[in-house]
C-alpha positions as semicolon CSV with decimal commas, in nm:
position;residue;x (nm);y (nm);z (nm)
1;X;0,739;-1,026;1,725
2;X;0,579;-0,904;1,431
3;X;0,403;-0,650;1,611
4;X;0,649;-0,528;1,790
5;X;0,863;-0,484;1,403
6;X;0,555;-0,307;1,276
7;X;0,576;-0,030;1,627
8;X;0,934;0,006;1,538
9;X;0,826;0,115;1,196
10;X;0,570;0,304;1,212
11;X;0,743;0,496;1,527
12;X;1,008;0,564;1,244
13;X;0,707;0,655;0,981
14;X;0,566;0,935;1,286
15;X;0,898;1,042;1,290
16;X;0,902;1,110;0,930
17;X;0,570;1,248;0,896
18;X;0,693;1,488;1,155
19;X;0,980;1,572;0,947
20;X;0,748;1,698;0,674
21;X;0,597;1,934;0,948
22;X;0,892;2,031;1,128
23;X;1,086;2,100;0,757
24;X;0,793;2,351;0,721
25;X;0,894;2,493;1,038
26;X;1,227;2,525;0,948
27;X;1,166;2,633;0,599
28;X;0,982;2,948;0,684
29;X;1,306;3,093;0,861
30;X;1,480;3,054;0,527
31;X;1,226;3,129;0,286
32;X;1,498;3,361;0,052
33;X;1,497;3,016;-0,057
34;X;1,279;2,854;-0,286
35;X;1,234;2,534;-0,114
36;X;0,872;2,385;-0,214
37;X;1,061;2,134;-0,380
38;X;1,183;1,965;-0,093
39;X;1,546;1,895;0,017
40;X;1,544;1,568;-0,172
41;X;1,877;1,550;-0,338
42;X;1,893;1,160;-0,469
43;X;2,197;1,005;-0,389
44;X;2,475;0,958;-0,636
45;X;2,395;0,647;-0,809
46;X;2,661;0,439;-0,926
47;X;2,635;0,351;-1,316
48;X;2,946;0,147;-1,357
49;X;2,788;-0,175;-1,554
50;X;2,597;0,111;-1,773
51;X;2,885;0,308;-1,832
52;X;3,051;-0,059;-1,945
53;X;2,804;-0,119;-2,166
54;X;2,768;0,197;-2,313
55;X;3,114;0,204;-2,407
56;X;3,131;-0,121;-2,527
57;X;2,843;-0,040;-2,753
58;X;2,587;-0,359;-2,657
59;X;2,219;-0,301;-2,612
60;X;2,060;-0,427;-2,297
61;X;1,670;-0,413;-2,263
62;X;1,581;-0,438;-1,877
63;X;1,193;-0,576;-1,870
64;X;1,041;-0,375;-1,524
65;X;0,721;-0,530;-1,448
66;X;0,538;-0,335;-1,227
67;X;0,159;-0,234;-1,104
68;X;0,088;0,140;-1,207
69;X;-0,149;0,143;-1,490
70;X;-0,414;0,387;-1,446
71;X;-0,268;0,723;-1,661
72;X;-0,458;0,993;-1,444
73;X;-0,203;0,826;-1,171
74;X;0,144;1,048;-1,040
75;X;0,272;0,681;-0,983
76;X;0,169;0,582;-1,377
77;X;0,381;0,943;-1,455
78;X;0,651;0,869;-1,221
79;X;0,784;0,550;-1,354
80;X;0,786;0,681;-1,733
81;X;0,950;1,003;-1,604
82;X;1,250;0,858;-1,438
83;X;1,296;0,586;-1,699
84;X;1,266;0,844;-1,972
85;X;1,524;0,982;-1,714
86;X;1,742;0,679;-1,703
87;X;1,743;0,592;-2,097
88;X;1,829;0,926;-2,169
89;X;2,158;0,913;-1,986
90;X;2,221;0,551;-2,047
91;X;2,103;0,555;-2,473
92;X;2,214;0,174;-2,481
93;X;1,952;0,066;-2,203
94;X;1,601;0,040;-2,349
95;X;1,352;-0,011;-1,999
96;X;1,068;-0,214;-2,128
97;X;0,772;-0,180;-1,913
98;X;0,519;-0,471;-1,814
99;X;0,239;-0,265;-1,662
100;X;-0,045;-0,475;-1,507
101;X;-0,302;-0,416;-1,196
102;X;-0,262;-0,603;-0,888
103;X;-0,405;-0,910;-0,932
104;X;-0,315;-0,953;-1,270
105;X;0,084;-0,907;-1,194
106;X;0,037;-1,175;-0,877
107;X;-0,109;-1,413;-1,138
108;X;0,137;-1,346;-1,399
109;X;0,428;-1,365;-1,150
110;X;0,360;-1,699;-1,012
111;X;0,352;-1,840;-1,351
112;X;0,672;-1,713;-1,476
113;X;0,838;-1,788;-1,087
114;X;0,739;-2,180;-1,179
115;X;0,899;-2,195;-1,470
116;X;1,205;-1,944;-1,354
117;X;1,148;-1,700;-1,579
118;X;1,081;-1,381;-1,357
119;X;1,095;-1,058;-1,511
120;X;1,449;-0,838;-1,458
121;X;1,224;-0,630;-1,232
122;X;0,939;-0,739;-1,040
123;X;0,677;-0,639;-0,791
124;X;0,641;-0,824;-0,442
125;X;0,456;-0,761;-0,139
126;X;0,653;-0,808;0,207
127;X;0,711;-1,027;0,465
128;X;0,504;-1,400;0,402
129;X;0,376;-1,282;0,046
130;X;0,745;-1,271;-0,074
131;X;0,887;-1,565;0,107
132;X;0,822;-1,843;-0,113
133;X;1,001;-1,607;-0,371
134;X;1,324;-1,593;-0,217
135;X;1,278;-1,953;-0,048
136;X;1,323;-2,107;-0,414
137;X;1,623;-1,870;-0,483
138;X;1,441;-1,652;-0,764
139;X;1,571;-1,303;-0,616
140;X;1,899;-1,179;-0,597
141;X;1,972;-1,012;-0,264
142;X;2,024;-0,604;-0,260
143;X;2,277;-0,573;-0,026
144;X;2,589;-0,441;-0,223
145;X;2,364;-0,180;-0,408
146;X;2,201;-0,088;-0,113
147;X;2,542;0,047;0,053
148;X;2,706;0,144;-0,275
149;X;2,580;0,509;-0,255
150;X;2,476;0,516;0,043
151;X;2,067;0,400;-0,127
152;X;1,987;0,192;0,237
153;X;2,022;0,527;0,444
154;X;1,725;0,643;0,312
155;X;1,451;0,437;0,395
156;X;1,300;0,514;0,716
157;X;1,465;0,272;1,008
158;X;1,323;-0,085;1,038
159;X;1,109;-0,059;0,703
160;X;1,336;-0,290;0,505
161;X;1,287;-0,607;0,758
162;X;1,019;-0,625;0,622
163;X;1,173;-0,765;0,322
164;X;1,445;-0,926;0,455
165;X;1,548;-1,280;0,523
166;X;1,861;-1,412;0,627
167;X;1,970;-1,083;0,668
168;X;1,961;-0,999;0,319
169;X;1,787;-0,739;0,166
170;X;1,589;-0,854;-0,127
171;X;1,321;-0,569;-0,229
172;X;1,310;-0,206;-0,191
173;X;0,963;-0,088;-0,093
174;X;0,747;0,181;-0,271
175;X;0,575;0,333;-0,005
176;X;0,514;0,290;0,422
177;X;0,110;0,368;0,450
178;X;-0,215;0,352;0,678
179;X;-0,570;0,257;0,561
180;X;-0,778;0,539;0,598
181;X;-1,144;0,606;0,547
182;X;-1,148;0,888;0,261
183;X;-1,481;1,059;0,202
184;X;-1,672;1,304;-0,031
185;X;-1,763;1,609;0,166
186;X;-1,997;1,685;-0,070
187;X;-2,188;1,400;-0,088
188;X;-2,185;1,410;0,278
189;X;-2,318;1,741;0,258
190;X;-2,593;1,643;-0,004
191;X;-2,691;1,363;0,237
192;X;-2,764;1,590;0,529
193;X;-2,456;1,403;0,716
194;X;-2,247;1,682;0,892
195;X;-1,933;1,503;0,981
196;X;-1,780;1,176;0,948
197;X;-1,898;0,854;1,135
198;X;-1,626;0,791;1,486
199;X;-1,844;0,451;1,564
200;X;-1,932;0,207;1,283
201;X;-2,340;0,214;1,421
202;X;-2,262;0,544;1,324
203;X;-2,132;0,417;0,937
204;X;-2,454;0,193;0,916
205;X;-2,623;0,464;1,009
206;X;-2,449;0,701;0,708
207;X;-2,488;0,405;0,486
208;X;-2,847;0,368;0,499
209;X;-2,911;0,774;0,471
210;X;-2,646;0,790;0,157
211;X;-2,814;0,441;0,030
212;X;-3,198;0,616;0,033
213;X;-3,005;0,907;-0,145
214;X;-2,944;0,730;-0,428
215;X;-2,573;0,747;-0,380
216;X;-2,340;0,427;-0,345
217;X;-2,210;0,455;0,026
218;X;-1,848;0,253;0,014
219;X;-1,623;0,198;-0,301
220;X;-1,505;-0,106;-0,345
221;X;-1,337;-0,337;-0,626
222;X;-1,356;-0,659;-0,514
223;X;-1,286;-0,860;-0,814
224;X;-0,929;-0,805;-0,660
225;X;-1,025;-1,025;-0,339
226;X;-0,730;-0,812;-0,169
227;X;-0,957;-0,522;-0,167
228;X;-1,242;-0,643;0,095
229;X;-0,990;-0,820;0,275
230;X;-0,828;-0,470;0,378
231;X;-1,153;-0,380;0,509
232;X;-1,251;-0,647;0,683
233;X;-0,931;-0,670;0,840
234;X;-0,969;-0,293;1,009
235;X;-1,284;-0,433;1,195
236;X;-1,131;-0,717;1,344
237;X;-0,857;-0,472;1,471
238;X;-1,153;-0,303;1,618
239;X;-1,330;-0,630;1,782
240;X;-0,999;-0,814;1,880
241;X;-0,964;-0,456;2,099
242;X;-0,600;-0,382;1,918
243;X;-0,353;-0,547;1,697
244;X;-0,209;-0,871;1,697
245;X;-0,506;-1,160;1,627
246;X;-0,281;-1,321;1,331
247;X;0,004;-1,348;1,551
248;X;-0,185;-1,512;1,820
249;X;-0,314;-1,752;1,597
250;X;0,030;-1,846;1,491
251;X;0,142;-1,852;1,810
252;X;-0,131;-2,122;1,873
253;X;-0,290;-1,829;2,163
254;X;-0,644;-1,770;1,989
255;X;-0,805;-1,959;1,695
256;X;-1,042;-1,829;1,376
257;X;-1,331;-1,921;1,604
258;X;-1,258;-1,707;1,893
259;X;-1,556;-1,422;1,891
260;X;-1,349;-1,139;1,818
261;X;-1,350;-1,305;1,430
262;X;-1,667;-1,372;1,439
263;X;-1,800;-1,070;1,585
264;X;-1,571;-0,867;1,253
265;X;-1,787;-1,108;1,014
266;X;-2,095;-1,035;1,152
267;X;-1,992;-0,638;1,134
268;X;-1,860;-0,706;0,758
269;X;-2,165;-0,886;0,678
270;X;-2,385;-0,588;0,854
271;X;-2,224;-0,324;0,627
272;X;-2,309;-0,577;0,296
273;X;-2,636;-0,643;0,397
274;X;-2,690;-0,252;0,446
275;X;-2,570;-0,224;0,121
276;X;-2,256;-0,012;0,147
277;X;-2,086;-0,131;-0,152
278;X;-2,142;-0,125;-0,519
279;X;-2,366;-0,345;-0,714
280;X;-2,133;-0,644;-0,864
281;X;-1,881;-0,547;-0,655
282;X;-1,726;-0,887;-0,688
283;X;-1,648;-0,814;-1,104
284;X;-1,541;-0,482;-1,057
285;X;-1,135;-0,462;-1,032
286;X;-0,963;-0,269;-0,773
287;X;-0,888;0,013;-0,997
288;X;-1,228;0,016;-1,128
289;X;-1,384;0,029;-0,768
290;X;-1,129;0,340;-0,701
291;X;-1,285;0,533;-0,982
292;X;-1,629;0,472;-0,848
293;X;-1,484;0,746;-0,580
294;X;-1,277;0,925;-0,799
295;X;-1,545;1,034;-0,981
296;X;-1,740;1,130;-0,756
297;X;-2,008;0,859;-0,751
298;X;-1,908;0,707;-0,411
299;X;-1,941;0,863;-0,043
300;X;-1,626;0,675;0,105
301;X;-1,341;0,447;-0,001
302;X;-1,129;0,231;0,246
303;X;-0,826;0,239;0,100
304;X;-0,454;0,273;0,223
305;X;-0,316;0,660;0,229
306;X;-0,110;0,561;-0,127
307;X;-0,451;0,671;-0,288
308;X;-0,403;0,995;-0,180
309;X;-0,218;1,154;-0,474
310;X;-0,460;0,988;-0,721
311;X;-0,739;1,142;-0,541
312;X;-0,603;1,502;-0,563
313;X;-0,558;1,452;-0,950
314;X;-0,889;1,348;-0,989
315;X;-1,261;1,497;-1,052
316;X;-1,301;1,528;-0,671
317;X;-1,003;1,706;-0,562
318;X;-1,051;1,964;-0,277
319;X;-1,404;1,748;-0,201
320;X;-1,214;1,498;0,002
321;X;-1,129;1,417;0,330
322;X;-1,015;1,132;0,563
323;X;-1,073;0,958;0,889
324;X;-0,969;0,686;1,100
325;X;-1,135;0,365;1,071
326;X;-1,427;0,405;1,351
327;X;-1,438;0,194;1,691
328;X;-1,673;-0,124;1,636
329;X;-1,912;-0,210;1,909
330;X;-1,718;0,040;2,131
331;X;-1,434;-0,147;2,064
332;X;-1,039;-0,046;1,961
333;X;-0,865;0,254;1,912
334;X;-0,921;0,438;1,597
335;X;-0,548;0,582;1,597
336;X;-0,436;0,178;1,565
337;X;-0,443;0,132;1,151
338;X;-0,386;-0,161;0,918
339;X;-0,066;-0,108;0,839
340;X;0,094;-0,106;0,468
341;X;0,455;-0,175;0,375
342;X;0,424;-0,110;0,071
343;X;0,450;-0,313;-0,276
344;X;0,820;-0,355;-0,347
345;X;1,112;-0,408;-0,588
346;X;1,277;-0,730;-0,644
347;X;1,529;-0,791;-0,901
348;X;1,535;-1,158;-1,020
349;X;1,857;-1,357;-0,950
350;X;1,848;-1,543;-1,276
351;X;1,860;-1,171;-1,485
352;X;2,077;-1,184;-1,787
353;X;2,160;-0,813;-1,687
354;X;2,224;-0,834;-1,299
355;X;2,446;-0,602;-1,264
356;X;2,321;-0,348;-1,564
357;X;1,930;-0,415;-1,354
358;X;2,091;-0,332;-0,989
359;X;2,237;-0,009;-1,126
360;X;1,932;0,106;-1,281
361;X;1,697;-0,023;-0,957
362;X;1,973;0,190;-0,789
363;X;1,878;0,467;-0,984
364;X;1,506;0,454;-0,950
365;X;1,508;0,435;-0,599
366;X;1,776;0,639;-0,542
367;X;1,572;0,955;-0,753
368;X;1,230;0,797;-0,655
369;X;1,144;1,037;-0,327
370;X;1,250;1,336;-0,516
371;X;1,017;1,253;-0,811
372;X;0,726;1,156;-0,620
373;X;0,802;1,485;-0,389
374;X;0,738;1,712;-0,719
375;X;0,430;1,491;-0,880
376;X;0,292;1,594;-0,499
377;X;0,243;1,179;-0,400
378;X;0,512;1,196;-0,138
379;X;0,264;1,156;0,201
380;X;0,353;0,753;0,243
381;X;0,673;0,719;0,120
382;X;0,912;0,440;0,275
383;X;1,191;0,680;0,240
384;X;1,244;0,986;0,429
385;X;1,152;1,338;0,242
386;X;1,243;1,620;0,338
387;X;0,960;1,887;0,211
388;X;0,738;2,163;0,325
389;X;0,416;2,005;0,181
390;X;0,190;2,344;0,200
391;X;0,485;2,532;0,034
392;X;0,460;2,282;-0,205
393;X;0,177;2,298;-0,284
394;X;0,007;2,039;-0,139
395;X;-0,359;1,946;-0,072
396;X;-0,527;1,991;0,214
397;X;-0,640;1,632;0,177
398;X;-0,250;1,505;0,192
399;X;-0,165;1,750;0,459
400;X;-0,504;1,557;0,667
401;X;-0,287;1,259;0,603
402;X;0,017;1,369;0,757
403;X;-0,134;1,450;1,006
404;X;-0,302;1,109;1,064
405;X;0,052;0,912;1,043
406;X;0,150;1,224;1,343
407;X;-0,145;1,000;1,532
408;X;-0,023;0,635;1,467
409;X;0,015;0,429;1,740
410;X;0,025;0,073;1,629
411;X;-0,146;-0,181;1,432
412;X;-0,195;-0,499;1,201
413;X;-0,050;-0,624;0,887
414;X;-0,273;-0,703;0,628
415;X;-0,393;-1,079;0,650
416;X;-0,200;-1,199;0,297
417;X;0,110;-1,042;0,467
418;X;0,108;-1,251;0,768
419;X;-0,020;-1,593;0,687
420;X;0,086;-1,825;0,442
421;X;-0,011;-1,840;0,090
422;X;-0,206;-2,112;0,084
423;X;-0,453;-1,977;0,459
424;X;-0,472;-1,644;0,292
425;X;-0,628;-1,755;-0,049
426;X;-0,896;-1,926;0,150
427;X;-0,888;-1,612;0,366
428;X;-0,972;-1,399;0,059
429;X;-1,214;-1,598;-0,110
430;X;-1,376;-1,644;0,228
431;X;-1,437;-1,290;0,278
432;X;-1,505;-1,264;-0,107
433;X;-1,786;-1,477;-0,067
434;X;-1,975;-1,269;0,218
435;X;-2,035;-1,022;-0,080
436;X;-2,262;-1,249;-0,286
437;X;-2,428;-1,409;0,002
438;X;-2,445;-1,428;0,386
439;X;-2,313;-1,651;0,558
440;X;-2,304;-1,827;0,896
441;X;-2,026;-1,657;1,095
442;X;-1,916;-1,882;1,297
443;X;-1,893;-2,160;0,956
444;X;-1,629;-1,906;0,844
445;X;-1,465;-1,899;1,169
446;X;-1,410;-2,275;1,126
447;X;-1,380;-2,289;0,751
448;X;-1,040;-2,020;0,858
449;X;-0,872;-2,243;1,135
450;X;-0,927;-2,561;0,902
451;X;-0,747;-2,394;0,622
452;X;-0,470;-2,257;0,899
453;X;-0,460;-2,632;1,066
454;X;-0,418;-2,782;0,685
455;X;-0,150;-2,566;0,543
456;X;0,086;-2,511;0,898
């Protein structure tokens, strides 16, 4: 089932990324106009609690946690933009921002959920990561804001199941992306390798030659365990020969100790042995390990397409390009991805603002395409844009992109997505572990199903 769900969605996402090129199409037979903005008009949000409180004269501070610290970032601009936005209209709602990284807001979250004290706004991934959430009642479902303007219309069809239970709606997603391979053309240049690896004997083989080069081969922060995880996870789409190995697990079909997950640790453990990835790449954060790349010190970085933006407003703009994840041992398809729903926005349900926190979510998303449209971070949206991206102004690099969601065909969730908490952790310092020393692949076959057996 949940493949089938994450076809449906990322038929929807093709369809979308289509838009961007057919809009272009359409654009240049009314160029009088000056579109490179995109035909993004939010819809019109409804402010009624605001208003309310504005009148009344009472001051309301909304905390909105969320996960977009790094400055050089269009997503770090984008949130202080539209709640600059929002306090400006609304002068008796102060937005207090709780900026973390990743890891840091998971931690910080599950603390405040036990004690019931979760932010006004707060981050969640979809589908199992947020389920224990809304399980113990700590979000407040999105349904009536959703249809009050009009808001649920423009996400792209199927995308918010992923955060729904019950059939309530209970987070509003940031983005819809792909993991892609992006690379340094001019490193690859520098290393005498003339174009990107389509086999991953290939990507040892580019490893070694960048390694000898004195340049670091793969990016990687993996002090945020999610981080090699995502990787990983893109070769044992490869060895399983297509998507769906979680679900047959669940579905009691295969087990962690079938070869197709041992065959992916012995690739992962090939590429760390080669020694793709950073040195300490276990106490280097996610963000960190993205800067290794951004500036320009790293060949590659395996990363979903939401990086995309970040790249083209860093040192190595116009250097970059991207491919598809290569075939491993002749196996899968490279136009099958791991597939990224993105991070999302849950409102908590014990809020001494609910109503005052709804409107202004309602806002945010509601103006969020438009603004991500101008700061040129649109490719990967979960809501549909309507844009001529070259008109725009956009990178070569994000129209590549495009171009790869045009070629999407299927694939996986990522592994903290589809198991339970308590599987994934030892998931993720399983795979953690492979960076600090190898391991017998078959003990972490077994070391996987006994965690899955223990916590069904």
């Amino acid at each position: 089932m949940v493949n089938r769900k994450m076809q449906k969605t990322f038929s929807i996402g093709l369809t979308a990324a289509m838009a961007l090129t057919l809009a272009a199409c359409g654009n240049s037979n009314n160029n009088n106009n000056n579109n490179s903005g995109g035909n993004n008009a939010a819809p019109k949000s409804t402010n009624s609690a605001a208003e309310a409180t504005k009148d009344s004269g009472k001051k309301v501070t909304i905390t909105f946690q969320n996960i977009y610290p790094d400055p050089a970032t269009p997503a770090y601009k984008m949130i202080r933009e539209l709640v600059g936005e929002y306090e400006k209209e609304n002068p008796n709602i102060h937005i207090e921002l709780d900026t973390l990284n990743t890891d840091q807001q998971k931690v910080k979250l599950k603390t405040q959920a036990a004690s019931k004290e979760v932010p006004d706004i707060t981050i969640v991934n979809p589908a199992a990561q947020m389920k224990p959430f809304v399980d113990a009642g700590l979000f407040a479902p999105l349904n009536d804001m959703l249809e009050q303007n009009g808001l649920k219309d423009t996400y792209q069809t199927g995308l918010l199941d992923y955060y729904s239970f019950n059939n309530n709606v209970y987070a509003l997603p940031d983005g819809n992306n792909i993991e892609v391979v992006y690379y340094n053309k001019e490193l690859f240049e520098q290393a005498g390798i003339a174009n990107p690896p389509t086999t991953f004997e290939e990507m040892l083989k580019d490893v070694k030659i960048l390694k000898e080069k004195g340049i670091t081969p793969l990016a990687i922060g993996e002090k945020d365990s999610w981080t090699g995880s995502f990787l990983f996870m893109n070769i044992l789409l490869r060895t399983n020969g297509g998507p769906g190995f979680l679900q047959e697990v669940l579905d009691g079909k295969k087990t962690f100790e079938d070869p197709a997950f041992v065959e992916a640790v012995d690739a992962f453990q090939q590429l760390v042995q080669a020694g793709a990835f950073p040195d300490g790449a276990t106490s280097i954060d996610a963000n960190a390990g993205g800067n290794i790349f951004k500036t320009g010190k790293a060949a590659m970085w395996s990363i979903g397409s939401w990086e995309t933006g970040a790249i083209d407003a860093s040192s190595v703009a116009g250097k970059v390009g991207a491919f598809q994840f290569p075939t491993v041992n002749g196996k899968g398809d490279p136009n099958e991805f791991m597939l990224a729903p993105g991070s999302a926005f849950a409102i908590s349900a014990n809020s001494e603002h609910l109503q005052e926190t709804k409107d202004f979510l309602n806002f945010f998303a509601s103006n969020y395409p438009k603004k991500q449209f101008e700061l040129k971070n649109a490719v990967g949206l979960g809501q549909k844009v309507d844009g001529d991206l070259k008109a725009a102004g956009y990178s070569d690099l994000a129209i590549n992109i495009a171009g790869l969601f045009n070629e999407v065909k299927g694939g996986d969730l990522a592994f903290d997505n589809t198991m339970n908490p308590a599987t994934a952790q030892v998931h993720l310092s399983s795979i953690q572990n492979l960076f600090v020393q190898k391991v017998d692949s078959a003990a972490v076959g077994k070391e996987h199903q006994t965690a899955f057996e223990a916590n069904k």
